[in-house]
N, C-alpha and C positions, 0 to 999 in steps of 0.2 A: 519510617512510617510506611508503612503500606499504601497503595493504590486506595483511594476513596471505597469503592466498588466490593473489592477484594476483601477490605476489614469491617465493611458492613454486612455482608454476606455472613462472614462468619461470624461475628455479634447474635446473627438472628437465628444460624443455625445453632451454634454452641457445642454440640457435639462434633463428633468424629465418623461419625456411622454414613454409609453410603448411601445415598436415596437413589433411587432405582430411575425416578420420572427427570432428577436432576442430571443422571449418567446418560439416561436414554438420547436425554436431548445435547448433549453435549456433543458425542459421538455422533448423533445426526448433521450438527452443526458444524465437526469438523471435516464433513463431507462434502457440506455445501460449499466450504472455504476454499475445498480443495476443488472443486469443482471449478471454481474460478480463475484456475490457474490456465488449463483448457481452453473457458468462454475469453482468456486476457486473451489467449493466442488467438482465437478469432478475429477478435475487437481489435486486436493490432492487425494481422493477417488480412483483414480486407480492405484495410488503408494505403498497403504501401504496392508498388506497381507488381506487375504477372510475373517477372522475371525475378522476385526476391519472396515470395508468399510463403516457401516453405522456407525457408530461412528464418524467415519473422517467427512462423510458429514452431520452429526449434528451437529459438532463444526462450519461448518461455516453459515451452513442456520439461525440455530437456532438465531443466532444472528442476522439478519435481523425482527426477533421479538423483541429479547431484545434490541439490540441499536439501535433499530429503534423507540424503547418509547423512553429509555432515552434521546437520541438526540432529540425530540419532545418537551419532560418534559421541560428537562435541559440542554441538551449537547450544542444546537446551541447556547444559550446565554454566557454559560462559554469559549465557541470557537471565539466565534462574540462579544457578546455583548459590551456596554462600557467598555472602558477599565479600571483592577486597577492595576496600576505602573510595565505596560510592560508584566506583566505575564499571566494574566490572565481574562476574561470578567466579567463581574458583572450579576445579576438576573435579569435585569433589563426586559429582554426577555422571561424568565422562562413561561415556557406555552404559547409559541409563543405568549405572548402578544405585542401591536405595528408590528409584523409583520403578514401581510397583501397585501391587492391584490395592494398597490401601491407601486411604486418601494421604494428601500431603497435607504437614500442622499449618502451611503458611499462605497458602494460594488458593487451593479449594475444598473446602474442607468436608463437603459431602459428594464428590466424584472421585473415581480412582486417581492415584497421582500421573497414573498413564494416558491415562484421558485428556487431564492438562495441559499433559506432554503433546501432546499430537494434534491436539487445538493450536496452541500456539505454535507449534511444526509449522501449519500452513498458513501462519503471517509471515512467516519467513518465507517461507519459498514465496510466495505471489509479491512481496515487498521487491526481491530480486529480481523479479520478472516484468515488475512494473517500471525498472527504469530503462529496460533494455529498446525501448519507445523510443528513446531518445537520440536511438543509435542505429538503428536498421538501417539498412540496404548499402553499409559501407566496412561494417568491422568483420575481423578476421573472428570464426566460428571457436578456435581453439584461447584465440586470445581472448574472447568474450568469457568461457567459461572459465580461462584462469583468471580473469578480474572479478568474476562474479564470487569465486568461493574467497577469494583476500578480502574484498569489498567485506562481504558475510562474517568472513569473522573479525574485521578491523575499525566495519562501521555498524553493523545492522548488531551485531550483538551485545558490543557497550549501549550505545543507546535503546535498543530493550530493555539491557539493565536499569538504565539510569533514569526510565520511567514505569518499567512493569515489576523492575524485580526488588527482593527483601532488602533496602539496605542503599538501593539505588538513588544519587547524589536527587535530581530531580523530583523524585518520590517522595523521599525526606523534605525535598521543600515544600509541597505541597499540592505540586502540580500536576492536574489529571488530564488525562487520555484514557476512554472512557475504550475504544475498541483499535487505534490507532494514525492519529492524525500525526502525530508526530511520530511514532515509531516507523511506521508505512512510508504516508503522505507526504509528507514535508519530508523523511528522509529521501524518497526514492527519488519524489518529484527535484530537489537542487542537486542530486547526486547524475541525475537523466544531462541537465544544464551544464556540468561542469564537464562532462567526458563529453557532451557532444561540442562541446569548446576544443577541447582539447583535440577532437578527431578532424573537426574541420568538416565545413559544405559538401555537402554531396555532388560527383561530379552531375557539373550542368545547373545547380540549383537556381530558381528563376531563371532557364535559361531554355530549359526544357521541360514539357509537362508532365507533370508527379501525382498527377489524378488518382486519387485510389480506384482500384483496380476490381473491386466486389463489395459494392456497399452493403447487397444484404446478410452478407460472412461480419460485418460490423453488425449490423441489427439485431442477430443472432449472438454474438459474442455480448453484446449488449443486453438482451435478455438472460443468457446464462449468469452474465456479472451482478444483475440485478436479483436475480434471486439469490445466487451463492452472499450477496450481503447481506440478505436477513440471517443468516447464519455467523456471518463474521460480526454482525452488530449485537444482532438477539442473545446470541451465543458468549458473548462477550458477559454478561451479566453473569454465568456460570453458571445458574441458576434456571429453573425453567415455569419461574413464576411471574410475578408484576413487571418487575425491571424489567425483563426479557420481555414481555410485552408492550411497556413502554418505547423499548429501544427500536423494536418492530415498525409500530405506528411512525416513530419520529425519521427511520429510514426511509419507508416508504413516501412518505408528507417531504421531505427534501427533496429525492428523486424523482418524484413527481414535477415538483415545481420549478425541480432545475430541467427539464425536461422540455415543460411548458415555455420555461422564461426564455431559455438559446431558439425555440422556435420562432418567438416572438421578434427576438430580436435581429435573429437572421431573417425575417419578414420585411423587416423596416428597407433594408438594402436589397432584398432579391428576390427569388420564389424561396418557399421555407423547404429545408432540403433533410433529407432521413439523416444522413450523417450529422449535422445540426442538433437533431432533436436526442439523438443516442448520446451524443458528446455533452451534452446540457444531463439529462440522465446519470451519468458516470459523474460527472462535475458534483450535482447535489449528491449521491452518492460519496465520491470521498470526501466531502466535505462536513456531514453529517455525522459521520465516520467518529471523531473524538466527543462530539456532545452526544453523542443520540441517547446514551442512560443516563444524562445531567439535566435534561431539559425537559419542559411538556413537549409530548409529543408537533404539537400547532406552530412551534419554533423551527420546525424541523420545513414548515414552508420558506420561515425569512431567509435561513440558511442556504436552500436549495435556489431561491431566487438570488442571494448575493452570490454566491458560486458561480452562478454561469454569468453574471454580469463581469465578477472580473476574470473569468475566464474568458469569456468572450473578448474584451478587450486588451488580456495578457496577450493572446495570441496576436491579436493584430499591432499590437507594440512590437514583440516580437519580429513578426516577419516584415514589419520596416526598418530594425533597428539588421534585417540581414543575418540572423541565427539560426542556422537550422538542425534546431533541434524537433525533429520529425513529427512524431505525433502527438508535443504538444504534453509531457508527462509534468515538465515544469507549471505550466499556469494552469492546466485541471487538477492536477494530483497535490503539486507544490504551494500554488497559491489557493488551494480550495481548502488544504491541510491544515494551513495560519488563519483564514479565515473563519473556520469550522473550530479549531483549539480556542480561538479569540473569544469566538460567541461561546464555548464553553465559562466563560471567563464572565460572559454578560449575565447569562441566562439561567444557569445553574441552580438549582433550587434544591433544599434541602430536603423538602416535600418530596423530592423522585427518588432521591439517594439516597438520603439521609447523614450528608458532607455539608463543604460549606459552602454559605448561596453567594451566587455571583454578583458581578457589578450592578445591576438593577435591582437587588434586594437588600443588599448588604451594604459593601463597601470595596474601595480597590483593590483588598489585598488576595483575591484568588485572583485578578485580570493581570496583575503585575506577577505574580507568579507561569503566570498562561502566557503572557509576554518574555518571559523569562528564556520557557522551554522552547519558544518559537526562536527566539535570535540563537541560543545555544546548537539547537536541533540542525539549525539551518544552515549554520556557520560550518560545525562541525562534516558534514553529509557532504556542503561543497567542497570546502578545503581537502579533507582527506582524501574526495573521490578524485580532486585534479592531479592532487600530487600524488596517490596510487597509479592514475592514466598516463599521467607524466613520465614515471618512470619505467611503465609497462611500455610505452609508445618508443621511449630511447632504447631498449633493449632487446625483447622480442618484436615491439611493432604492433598497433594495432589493427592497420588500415590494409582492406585488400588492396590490390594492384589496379590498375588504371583501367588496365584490360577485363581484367575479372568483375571489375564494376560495370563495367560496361555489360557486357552478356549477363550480368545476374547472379547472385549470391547462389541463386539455388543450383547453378549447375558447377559455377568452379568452388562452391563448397561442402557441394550435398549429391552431387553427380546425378539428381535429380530433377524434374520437372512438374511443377504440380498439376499439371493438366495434360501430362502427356506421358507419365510414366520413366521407367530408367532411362539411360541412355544405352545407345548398341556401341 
């Protein structure tokens, strides 16, 4: 069975024929998507201290080079393609073959099939990008990007499949992710947790100050993130009508109110702080992320307010329990991801989709399914990313050296300075 979204879509078109306002907005949308790959490097970049900043923002750009071939090569076929028995897609697409300027029979049926292609391109790359958070100002640059393309194709593309593609085990059950809480979110954010386990504390951690270094490079990164999600949300619909409207409104109404709530609450404890209020922002933002075309738009406040609440308090569980996982990808992205798939699970209304309605309309069986793709998603994303880290760590090594930590990522890996140019 198809994605809810995906087989309603094509119900109401019914033909094959390309609509021009449906391609236009696609192609806008997969700009914005990609735009956020850039505003991540920001939003990471002006978190972690002066002596690793480009570092942070070559972990995410770079990769719009590298999984931007391999999703080219191979990744969309192993995501999309035919399916073999629920997991995974077959070659059959390898080197964009059969896809082309007319639409695809299964996925969107009034846009180019290339158009599709390159939409979902850029949840991949920014998925990969998003958990590299987790790991700044300590991992080795070459070994980062050979984890990132094994990751991509070992984790990030069965689980695409197994909830976006034709045939995909999750899909078949019934379980929806309306633009990616669990492909993204919940994969990226327990995938951030497991390798920064496995890399171990930053030398000095609590020990020495780790202030971010340019809050308003966060502010900024924060505004480009929040616009490029009306495009990953809106966009998501395929469509450039209601839905995508609806999905609009209900990102907005999250991000807002997760924005408001981490201000609020970091108010209660201190003066209320920019970085607070951008992170609260981001929080209802991915969180919003899998309901936003299932729900009325006005759910998209509840959503946004429970997000930065258990964000806010993941974090500080976190940094007592001694984890340092840096910028925090697990309890915004990871725990905002479960919570946001959850409430698709509550809130769901057939009235938006035209799928089936959720626990408050209905009955349990779309929440237990939502429950489903949350333990599998999540299980999956850790285990595989510890034991990929695991054996990358015993063989190549992930970790720069003592010394190179010390001076800063950006000169013993990048022979650069971000504020001062090469070196002589």
């Amino acid at each position: 069975m198809l994605p809810a979204y995906h087989e309603i879509v094509a119900k109401k078109r019914g033909s094959k024929m390309i609509d021009t306002g449906d391609t236009a907005w696609i192609l806008v949308a997969s700009a914005m998507v990609m735009l956020m790959t850039p505003g991540l490097a920001l939003f990471y970049g002006g978190m972690v201290r002066q002596k690793n900043v480009l570092s942070t923002l070559m972990m995410s750009f770079a990769l719009l080079g590298v999984i931007g071939v391999c999703w080219l090569a191979f990744g969309y076929s192993l995501a999309f393609g035919p399916d073999i028995g629920g997991m995974i897609g077959d070659l059959a697409w390898v080197g964009l073959i059969d896809v082309g300027q007319d639409p695809s029979s299964i996925y969107a049926t009034t846009i180019p099939h290339l158009a599709f292609m390159i939409f979902q391109g850029m949840f991949a790359i920014i998925t990969v990008a998003l958990w590299s958070g987790g790991i700044v100002e300590r991992m080795k640059f070459g070994a980062f990007l050979l984890l990132s393309i094994i990751w991509f194709v070992v984790v990030y593309c069965p689980v695409a499949h197994w909830v976006w593609g034709n045939g995909g085990w999750l899909s078949n059950l019934g379980t929806i992710d309306f633009a990616g809480g669990l492909v993204v979110h919940i994969n990226a954010g327990f995938a951030a947790l497991a390798i920064s386990i496995v890399l171990g504390k930053r030398k000095g951690f609590k020990e020495v100050p780790m202030e971010p270094h340019n809050i308003p490079m966060v502010v900024m990164g924060t505004g480009l993130l929040w616009f490029g999600w009306f495009g990953f949300n809106a966009g998501s619909a395929l469509t450039s009508g209601g839905l995508a409207t609806s999905a609009f409104v209900a990102t907005f109404a999250s991000g807002a109110s997760g924005a408001a709530t981490w201000m609020l609450l970091a108010w209660k404890d201190r003066r209320p702080s920019a970085l607070g209020i951008a992170t609260g922002a981001v929080a209802g933002l991915a969180a919003v992320t899998p309901a936003a075309g299932f729900v009325h738009p006005m759910v998209g406040i509840l959503i946004g307010i429970g997000a930065s609440v258990i964000g806010y308090y993941c974090i500080l569980w976190r940094t007592k329990r001694g984890i340092d996982e840096s910028l925090d990808v697990w309890a915004i992205h990871g725990m905002g991801g479960i919570w946001g798939t959850l409430m698709a699970g509550v809130f769901a209304s057939c009235s938006i989709y035209g799928g089936d309605d959720g626990l408050l309309w209905s009955g349990v069986s779309l929440f237990a399914k939502q429950a489903a793709g949350v333990v599998a998603v999540a299980i999956f994303a850790f285990g595989m990313t510890w034991i990929l880290g695991t054996l990358l760590n015993k063989t190549i090594g992930l970790r720069v050296k003592s010394e190179e930590e010390t001076v800063g990522l950006d000169i013993s890996q990048h022979g650069e300075r971000a504020y001062g140019g090469l070196l002589s």
